[in-house]
N, C-alpha and C positions, 0 to 999 in steps of 0.2 A: 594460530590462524593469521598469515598476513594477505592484505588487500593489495590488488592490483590494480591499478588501474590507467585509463585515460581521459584527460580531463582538458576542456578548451577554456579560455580564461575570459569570467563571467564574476563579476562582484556585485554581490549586494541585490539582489531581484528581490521582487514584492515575495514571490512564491518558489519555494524548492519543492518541485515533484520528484518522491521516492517512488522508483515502479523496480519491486523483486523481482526473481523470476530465477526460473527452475528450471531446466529445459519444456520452453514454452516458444521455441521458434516461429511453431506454426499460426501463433495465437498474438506475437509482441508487437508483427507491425499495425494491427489496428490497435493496438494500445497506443504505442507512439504514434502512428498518424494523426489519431483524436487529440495530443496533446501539441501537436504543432498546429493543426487547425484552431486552435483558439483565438475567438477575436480577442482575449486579453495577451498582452505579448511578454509582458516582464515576467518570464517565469525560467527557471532553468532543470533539466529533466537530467535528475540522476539514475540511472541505470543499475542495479546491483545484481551480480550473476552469481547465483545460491551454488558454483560449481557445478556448473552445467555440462556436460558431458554430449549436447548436437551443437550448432552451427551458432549459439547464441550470439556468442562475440562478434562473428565475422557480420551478423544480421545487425546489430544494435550498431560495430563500428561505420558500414555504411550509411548512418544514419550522422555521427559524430562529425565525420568527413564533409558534412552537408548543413551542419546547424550548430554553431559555437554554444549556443544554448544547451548541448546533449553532454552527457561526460557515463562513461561509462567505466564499473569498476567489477573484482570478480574473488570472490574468496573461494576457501574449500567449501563443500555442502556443509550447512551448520543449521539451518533450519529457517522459516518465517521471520521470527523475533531479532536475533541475529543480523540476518540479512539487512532488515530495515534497520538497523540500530548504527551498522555500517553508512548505510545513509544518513544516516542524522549527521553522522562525524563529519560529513563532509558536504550539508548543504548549507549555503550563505544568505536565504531568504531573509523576510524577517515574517512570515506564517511558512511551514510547510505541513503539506497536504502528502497524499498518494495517489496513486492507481496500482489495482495488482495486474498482471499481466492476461488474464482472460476480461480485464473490462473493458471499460472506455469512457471517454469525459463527450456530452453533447458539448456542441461547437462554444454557448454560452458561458459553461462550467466557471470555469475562471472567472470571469466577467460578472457574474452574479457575485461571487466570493467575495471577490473585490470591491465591489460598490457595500457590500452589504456591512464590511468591515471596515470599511472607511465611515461610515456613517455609524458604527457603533467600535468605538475607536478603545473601550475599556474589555472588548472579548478575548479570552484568553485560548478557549475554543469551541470554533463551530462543528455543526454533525449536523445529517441530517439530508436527505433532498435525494433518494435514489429512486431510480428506476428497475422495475427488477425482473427479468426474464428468465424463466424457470419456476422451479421449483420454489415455492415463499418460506417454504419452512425448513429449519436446519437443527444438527445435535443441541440441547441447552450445552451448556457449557460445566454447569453444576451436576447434570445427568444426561448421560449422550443418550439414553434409551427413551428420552424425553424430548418430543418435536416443540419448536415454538419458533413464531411468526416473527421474521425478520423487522417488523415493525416494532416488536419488544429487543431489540441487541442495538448493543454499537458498533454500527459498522466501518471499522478502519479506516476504508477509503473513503470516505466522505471526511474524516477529521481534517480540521486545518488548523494546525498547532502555532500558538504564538512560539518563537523560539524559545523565549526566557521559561516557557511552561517547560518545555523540553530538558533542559539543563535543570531546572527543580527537580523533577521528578527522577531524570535520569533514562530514560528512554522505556524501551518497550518491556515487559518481565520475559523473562526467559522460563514460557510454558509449554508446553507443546501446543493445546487450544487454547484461543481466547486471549491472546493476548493485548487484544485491543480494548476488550473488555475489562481488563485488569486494569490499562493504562487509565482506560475513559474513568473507572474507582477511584483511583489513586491521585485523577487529575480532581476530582472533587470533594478529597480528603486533603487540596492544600488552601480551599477557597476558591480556588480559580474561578472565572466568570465564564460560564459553561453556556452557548446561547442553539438556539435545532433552526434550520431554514427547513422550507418546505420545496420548493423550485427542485424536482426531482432532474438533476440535470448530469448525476452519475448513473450510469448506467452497469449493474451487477449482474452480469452474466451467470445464471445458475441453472441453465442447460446440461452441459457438462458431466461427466462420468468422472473426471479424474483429479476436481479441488479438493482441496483438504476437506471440508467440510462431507464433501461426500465418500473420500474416507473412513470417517469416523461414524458417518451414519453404514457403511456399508458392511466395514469391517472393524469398524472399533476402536478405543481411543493406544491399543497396544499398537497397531500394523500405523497409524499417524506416528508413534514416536519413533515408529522403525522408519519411516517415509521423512522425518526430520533430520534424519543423522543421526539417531540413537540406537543403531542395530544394523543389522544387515541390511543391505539394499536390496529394495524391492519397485518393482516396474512401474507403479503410478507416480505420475508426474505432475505437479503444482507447485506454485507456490501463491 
């Protein structure tokens, strides 16, 4: 698997945003629009294309073209885990955070993050503070034939990882579900100083027919590992 990518020259930002993405053209420019509107500005948006197959690049490079802040890269389809783990390798923050491509960050997002972490200056990571439109409940992770309330999970996009947690642990497990879940485990099997804000200021899209999540409640945790890179291709699209 090698990465491709383009990258505009940015050192050292408070925050590296990892935003995946799967053929998600129609859905990435209010992902990234929400991340340049932020009144916090130190941050830099890496872009990862899970081998996208519509317009992705041509979409995210007019965006690189316009914001040195943006860097966009692109491997074969490999799956969720993967994809952001590709990110890690290549963000310079000293926390990063995400967005997946059907969210969005309110205008604050960052801004809240940051004061909050600056004021408690021993956290290794924060979770916590979504908004959630849709559906509240999704597959357990343990038993997909099992619903439970997004208020019981950890949801990815809201983490904002000290780097050095990232390097300890080694990035995201390579599962097909949950793998944020795994990570958030594993982040508190080394001690890390695990802190939840409440400021619902991520916004979780769970409208949507065609996320992972609704995958596996639809059709099961087999047709996910097919929709990962693990089998034959098939037409639902997420990442």
């Amino acid at each position: 698997m090698q990465a491709r990518g383009v990258q505009n020259n940015l050192s050292n930002p408070f925050f590296s945003i990892i935003l995946p993405s799967y053929n998600r053209t129609h859905l990435l420019p209010r992902a990234i629009d929400s991340v340049i509107r932020q009144s916090f500005v130190e941050w830099e948006l890496i872009v990862v294309d899970d081998g996208s197959t519509d317009d992705t690049r041509d979409v995210v490079l007019s965006y690189v073209i316009k914001d040195d802040r943006i860097k966009y890269f692109s491997h074969t389809h490999s799956g969720l885990a993967r994809t952001r783990n590709l990110g890690l390798k290549y963000a310079n923050g000293m926390y990063i955070t995400f967005i997946d491509s059907d969210d969005e960050y309110r205008t604050e997002h960052l801004s809240v993050r940051h004061y909050f972490l600056a004021m408690h200056p021993d956290v290794d990571l924060l979770h916590g503070g979504v908004t959630i439109i849709g559906n509240e409940y999704v597959a357990d992770k343990f038993n997909p034939e099992k619903k439970i309330h997004l208020s019981d999970c950890a949801i990815g996009g809201t983490f904002f990882i000290r780097s050095g947690l990232v390097e300890k642990i080694g990035g995201f497990p390579l599962v097909d579900y949950g793998d944020d879940a795994v990570f958030f485990e594993r982040a508190k099997e080394t001690n890390a100083v695990i802190a939840k804000i409440e400021e619902p200021t991520y916004v979780y899209h769970r409208e949507g027919t065609d996320s992972m999540c609704a995958i596996v409640e639809r059709e099961g945790m087999e047709a996910l590992k097919i929709f990962q890179g693990g089998g034959k291709a098939v037409t639902k699209k997420n990442n």
